[in-house]
C-alpha angles and dihedrals in degrees: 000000000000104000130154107212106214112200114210107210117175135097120094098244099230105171078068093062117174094017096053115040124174095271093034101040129172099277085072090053116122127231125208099275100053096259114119115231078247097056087052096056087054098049088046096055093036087057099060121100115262094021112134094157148018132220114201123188102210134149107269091235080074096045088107097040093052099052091043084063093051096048093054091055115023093102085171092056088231121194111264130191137173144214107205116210111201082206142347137287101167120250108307092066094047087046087054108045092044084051089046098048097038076052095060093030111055106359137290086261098068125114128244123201106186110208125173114236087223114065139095122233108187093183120051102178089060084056101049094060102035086064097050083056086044086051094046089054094046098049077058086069087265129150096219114195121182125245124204112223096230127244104191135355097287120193097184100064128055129238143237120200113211139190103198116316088332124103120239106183143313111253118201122238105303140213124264095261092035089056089044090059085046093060097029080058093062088220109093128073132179127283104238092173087226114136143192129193146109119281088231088052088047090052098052089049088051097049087048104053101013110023085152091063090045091040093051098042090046084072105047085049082054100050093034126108131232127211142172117235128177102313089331136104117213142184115194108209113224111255102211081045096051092042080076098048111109111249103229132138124236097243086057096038102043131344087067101056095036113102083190094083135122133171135216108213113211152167105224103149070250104183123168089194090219095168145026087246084060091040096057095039081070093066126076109267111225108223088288102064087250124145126195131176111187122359125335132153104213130183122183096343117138127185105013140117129217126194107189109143091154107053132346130295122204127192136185140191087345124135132187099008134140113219120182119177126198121174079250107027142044126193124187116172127158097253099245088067104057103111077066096067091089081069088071095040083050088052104042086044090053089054087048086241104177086222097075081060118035144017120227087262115054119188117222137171090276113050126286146302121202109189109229107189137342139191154147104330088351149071130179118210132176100220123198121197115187121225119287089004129110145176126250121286086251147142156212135236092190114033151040136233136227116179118189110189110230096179145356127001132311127203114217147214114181117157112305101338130082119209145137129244113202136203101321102008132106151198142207137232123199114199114262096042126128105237136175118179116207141186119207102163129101084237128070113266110229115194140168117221120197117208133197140157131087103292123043109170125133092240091064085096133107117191126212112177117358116175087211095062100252101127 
């Protein structure tokens, strides 16, 4: 077996609100025990039979983070690549441009195998073996996709009804007694949105039920650039060229209308932790019924999960809450009402509020910032630059610039002239100045910068030369 797994990793997460954010979505997220839901989707795809890459469909602001996940766990060295949305258009359009561009790559012939970046697979072995009898359909012309036995009546999943290995029919989220015939029937399973199929099968499909979607990302692929970053393969999609592309998802598009369509039920210990109520229930419950992952004082609290891995959280005479702490953000929801919690990210992204979008430490391709403290006219951030690594020769209309040097030794631009800080020195920046930060030394650079003018946004910034491709 000969297959490229093709990791589809978009979406903000927001049912994981504070914990997931836009750049930061729920594929980062951690589990217990320090892998990210993407890593796992890695592992899980490096670790089939015949896999000698792996495609994944991000936003190109996660380009860096991603393969900073992949470096820390792809043991095989296995080959990566990468298709960089500038923004999303739901799943159809990133099916279409990865089958396109498999198709182009490496033959029309070659195998697909769809995963999410953001599931959990408790049994690998299952997998494994659901997806050799996906792989045997497909190479039948097929467009497989992979059933969950159910374990429950579920209302937050769709379902697909089977007969066999063939597809009936998609049915739509359902409510609580119609998912309780559905599983009563014996004949749905859950629609897990993994798929399997040729690229040459997927793109038939496409040019029969959405030849506007194939049509339109055709030409982005056509007016796209490829590069070469550090082990990884990238293609950058044009952004004026994908703002024309249909938002649609694949089930819709496509895997509904295809009479093509077959279906691998399996038993996989298959989750999308698609809320916090799904994600504790991951975690061991005390004699309470109580979950906690980092560090909480409770007193006669039953039935509640706390997430606090930065300070302390006490409780007290609660009982069935979801508490969630963050250093800029706190959530508390009854826990069954935590599908609701998007209606907070929705809110705080409509007011422009910088906590639907980032966390206070972003990572980049060049280290980290953590913002300490802002205000009115300044902002105070700790700033890490890995060795050998630097920012962009950039500057800023708006604002000027104080470095104070931590540790270690930075390298300078400032201007016209060249020259190193070292540990508690400092430098300033006026606005207006060209400016590049460095960091030649084998230890992390730690700085403070001290910001002040009258805009302090991370958009003031013009880039002149950037070894990561941003100008």
């Amino acid at each position: 077996m000969s297959l490229i797994p093709t990791i589809l990793c978009g979406g903000a997460g927001s049912r994981l609100w504070p914990l997931s954010r836009e750049l930061h979505p729920k594929p980062f997220i951690r589990m217990q025990d320090g892998e990210s839901l993407l890593q796992k989707a890695f592992l899980r795809a490096v670790n089939l039979p015949g896999v000698d890459t792996v495609l994944t469909v991000t936003n190109r602001e996660l380009l860096f983070k991603t393969a900073d996940e992949y470096r820390d766990v792809n043991r095989t060295n296995c080959a990566t690549s990468f298709l960089l949305e500038p923004f999303g258009r739901n799943t159809a359009a990133a099916v279409a441009v990865a089958a396109q561009h498999v198709a182009s790559t490496y033959g029309p012939d070659k195998m697909m195998l769809v995963l999410a970046a953001d599931h959990l697979i408790a049994d690998q072995s299952a997998f494994a073996d659901a997806v050799q009898k996906a792989v045997a359909l497909a190479g039948e012309g097929r467009i497989v996709t992979f059933g969950i036995r159910p374990e429950r009546p579920e209302t937050g999943y769709g379902y697909i009804e089977a007969d066999g290995d063939r597809v009936v029919r998609y049915v739509e989220k359902p409510s609580v007694e119609r998912a309780g015939e559905y599983v009563a029937s014996g004949r749905f399973l859950w629609n897990s949105g993994m798929f399997c199929f040729t690229a040459a099968s997927m793109l038939r499909e496409m040019r029969e039920h959405c030849p506007d979607i194939l049509d339109a990302t055709s030409v982005v692929l056509q007016h796209s650039r490829g590069a070469k970053g550090d082990g990884w393969t990238q293609v950058s999609l044009d952004p004026s060229c994908f703002e024309s592309v249909r938002e649609d998802s694949l089930d819709y598009a496509v895997m509904e209308k295809c009479t093509r369509a077959s279906v691998v039920a399996c038993s996989l210990g298959w989750s999308d932790i698609g809320s916090w109520k799904a994600l504790a229930e991951l975690s061991p419950a005390d004699a309470d019924g109580n979950r906690v992952d980092g560090e909480a004082l409770l007193a006669d609290v039953t039935n509640s999960y706390v997430m606090s891995r930065d300070r302390v959280v006490g409780a007290i005479g609660v009982e069935n809450l979801v508490i969630v702490d963050t250093p800029d953000a706190l959530l508390v929801a009854h826990r069954d009402r935590t599908q609701d919690v998007k209606q907070l990210y929705a809110a705080l992204k409509d007011r422009g509020h910088e906590a639907h979008r980032v966390h206070r430490t972003v990572k980049r391709p060049w280290g980290t910032y953590t913002v300490l403290e802002e205000g009115p006219r300044f902002k105070i951030k700790r700033i890490i630059v890995s060795p050998g690594a630097s920012l962009s020769l950039q500057l800023h209309h708006h604002r000027s610039e104080h470095w104070i040097v931590v540790s270690g030794t930075a390298k300078v631009v400032n201007g016209e002239r060249e020259f190193f800080v070292r540990t508690d020195e400092s430098t300033y920046i006026p606005a207006g100045h060209k400016h590049r930060l460095e960091n030649p030394g084998l230890v992390d650079l730690v700085m403070i910068e001290v910001q002040s003018g009258d805009y302090l946004g991370e958009d003031d910034i013009v880039r002149f030369e950037d070894a990561y491709g941003r100008v």
